[in-house]
C-alpha positions as CSV (number, residue, x, y, z in Angstrom):
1,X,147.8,-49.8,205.4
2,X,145.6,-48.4,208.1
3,X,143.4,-45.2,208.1
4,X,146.0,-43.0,210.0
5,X,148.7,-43.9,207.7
6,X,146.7,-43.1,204.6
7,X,146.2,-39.6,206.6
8,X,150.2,-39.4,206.7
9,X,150.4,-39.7,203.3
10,X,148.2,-37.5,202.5
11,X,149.5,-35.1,204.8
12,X,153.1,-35.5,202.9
13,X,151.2,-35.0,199.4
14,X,149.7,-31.7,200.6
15,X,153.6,-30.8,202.3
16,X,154.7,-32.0,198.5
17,X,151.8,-29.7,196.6
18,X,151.1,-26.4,198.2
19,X,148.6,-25.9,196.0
20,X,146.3,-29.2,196.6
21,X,143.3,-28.8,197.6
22,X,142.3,-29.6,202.1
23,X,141.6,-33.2,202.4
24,X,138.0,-33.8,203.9
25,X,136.8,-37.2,205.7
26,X,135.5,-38.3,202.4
27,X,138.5,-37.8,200.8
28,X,140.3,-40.0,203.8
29,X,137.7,-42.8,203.6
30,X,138.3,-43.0,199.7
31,X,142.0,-42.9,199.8
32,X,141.7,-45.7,202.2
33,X,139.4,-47.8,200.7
34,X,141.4,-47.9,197.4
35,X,144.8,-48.5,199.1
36,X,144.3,-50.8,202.4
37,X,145.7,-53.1,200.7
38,X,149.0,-51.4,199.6
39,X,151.9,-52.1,202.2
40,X,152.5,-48.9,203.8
41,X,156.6,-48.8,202.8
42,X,155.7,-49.6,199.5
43,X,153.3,-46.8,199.0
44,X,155.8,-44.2,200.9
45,X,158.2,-44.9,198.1
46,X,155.4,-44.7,195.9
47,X,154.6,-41.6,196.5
48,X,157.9,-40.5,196.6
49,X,158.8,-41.5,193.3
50,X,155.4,-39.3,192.3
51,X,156.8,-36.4,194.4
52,X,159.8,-36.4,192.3
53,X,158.6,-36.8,188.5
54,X,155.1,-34.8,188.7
55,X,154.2,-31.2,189.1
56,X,151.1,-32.3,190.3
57,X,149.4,-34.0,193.0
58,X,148.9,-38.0,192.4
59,X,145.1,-39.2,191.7
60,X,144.6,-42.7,193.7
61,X,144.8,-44.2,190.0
62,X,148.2,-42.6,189.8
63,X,149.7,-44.1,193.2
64,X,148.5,-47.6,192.3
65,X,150.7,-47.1,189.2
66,X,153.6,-46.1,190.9
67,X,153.1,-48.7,193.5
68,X,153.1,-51.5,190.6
69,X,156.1,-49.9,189.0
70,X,157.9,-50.0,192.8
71,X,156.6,-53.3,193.8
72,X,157.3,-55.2,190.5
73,X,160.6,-57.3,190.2
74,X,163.2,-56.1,187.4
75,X,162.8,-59.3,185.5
76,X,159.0,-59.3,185.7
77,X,159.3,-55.5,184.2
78,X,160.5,-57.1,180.2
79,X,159.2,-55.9,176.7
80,X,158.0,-57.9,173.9
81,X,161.0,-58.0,171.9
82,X,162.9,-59.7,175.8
83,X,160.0,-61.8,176.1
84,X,161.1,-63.4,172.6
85,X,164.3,-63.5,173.5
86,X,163.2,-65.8,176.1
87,X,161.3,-68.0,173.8
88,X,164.5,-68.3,171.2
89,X,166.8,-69.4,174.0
90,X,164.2,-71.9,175.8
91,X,163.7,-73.5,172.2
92,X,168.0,-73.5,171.6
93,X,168.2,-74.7,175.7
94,X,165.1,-77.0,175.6
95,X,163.8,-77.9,171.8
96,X,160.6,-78.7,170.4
97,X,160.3,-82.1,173.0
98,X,161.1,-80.3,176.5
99,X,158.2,-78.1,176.6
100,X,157.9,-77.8,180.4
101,X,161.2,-77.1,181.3
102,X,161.1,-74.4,178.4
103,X,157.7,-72.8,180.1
104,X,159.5,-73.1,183.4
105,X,162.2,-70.8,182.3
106,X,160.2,-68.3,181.2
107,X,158.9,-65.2,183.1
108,X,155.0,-65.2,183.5
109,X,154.0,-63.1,181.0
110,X,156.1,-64.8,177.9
111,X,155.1,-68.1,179.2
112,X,151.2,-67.2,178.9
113,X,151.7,-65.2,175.5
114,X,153.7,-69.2,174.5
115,X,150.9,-71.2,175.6
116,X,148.2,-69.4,174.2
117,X,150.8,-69.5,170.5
118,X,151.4,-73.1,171.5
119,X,155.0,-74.5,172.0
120,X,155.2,-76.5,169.1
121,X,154.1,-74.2,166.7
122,X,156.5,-72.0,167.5
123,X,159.4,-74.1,167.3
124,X,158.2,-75.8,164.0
125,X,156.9,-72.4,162.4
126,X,159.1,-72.2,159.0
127,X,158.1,-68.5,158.7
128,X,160.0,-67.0,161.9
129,X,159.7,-63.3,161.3
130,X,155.3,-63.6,161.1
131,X,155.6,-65.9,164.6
132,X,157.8,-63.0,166.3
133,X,155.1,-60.2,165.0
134,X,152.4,-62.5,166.1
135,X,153.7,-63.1,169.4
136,X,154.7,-59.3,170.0
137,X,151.6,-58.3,169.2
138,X,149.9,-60.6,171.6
139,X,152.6,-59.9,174.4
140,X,151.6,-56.3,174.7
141,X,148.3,-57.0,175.0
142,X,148.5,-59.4,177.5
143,X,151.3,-57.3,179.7
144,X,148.9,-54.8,179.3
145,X,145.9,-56.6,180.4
146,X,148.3,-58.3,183.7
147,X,148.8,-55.1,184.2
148,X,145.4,-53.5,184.7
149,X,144.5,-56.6,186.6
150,X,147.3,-55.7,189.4
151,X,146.2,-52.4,189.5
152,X,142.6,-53.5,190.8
153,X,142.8,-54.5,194.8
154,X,142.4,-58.2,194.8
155,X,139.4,-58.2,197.0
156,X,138.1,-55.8,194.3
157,X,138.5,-58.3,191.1
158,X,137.0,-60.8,193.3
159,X,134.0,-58.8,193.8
160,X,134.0,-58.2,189.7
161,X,134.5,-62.2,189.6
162,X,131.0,-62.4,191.6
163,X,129.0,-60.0,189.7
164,X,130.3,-61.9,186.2
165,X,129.8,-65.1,187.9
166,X,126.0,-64.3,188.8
167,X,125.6,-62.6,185.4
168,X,126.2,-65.5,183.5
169,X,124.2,-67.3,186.1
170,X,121.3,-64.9,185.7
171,X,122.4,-65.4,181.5
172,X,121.9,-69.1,181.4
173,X,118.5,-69.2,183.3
174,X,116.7,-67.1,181.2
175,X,118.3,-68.1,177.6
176,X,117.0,-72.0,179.7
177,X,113.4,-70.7,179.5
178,X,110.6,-71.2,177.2
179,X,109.7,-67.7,176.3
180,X,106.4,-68.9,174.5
181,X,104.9,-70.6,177.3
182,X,106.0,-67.6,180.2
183,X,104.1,-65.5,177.4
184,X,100.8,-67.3,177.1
């Protein structure tokens, strides 16, 4: 999205909210920077979709949301309890010896949450019910965690990659040191 578009937008959020606040350069240099990398289309419809269910004007947080919820394929947009649907019919498709083909059938998020609960395991656990808690439980908090990580512009979590990178960089260097001879 370019800088005038983002100034069309909010142009159609202040049409939208009578009540919002005049938009300063600031304002358009932030709004920009967070969504530059949004397709414009996408975050028309966006925005749209805000227009119609909130009272109130969107926060950029807020359109990045929507844009997810727009942008975000039907059979990528599944619950826990579909995601283990998934599993029981790749283990009646597939069984306990076709593991690949079973992960390929899967959408993204189930075939993480089976991975990290390991294939076999699952298939061979003789106590159903605590395997479909277990793997509820950890498919919420991964969806949840995919989730947040769309949110973020990807140039952004590759900038928070960097600084973690050179953390631990920074991290192993000095836990590599000899404190009591830098100290003498």
């Amino acid at each position: 999205m370019t800088k005038p578009e983002v100034i069309k937008l909010l142009a159609m959020l202040a049409a939208a909210y009578p009540n919002m606040k005049e938009v300063n350069e600031v304002q358009i240099n932030l709004w920009y920077d967070c969504l530059k990398d949004i397709d414009t289309k996408v975050a028309l419809a966006a925005i749209k979709k805000h227009i119609l269910e909130s009272t109130f004007p969107p926060s950029i947080a807020e359109i990045r949301k929507q844009v997810m919820e727009v942008a975000t394929p039907a059979n990528e947009k599944l619950d826990g309890a579909s995601g283990w649907g998934e599993v029981i019919k790749a283990i009646k498709e597939y069984g306990y010896y076709r593991e690949k083909e079973a992960l390929e059938s899967m959408t993204p998020v189930t075939r993480k949450v089976v991975k990290y609960m390991g294939w076999q395991e699952i298939c061979h656990s003789e106590k159903p019910d605590v395997v479909r808690g277990q793997f509820l439980k950890m498919y919420e908090t991964v969806a949840e965690r995919e989730k947040q990580d769309r949110l973020l512009p990807e140039t952004f979590r590759e900038e928070i990659k960097q600084i973690s990178e050179n953390t631990k960089a920074i991290a192993g260097l000095v836990s590599s040191m000899d404190m009591g001879e830098i100290l003498k």
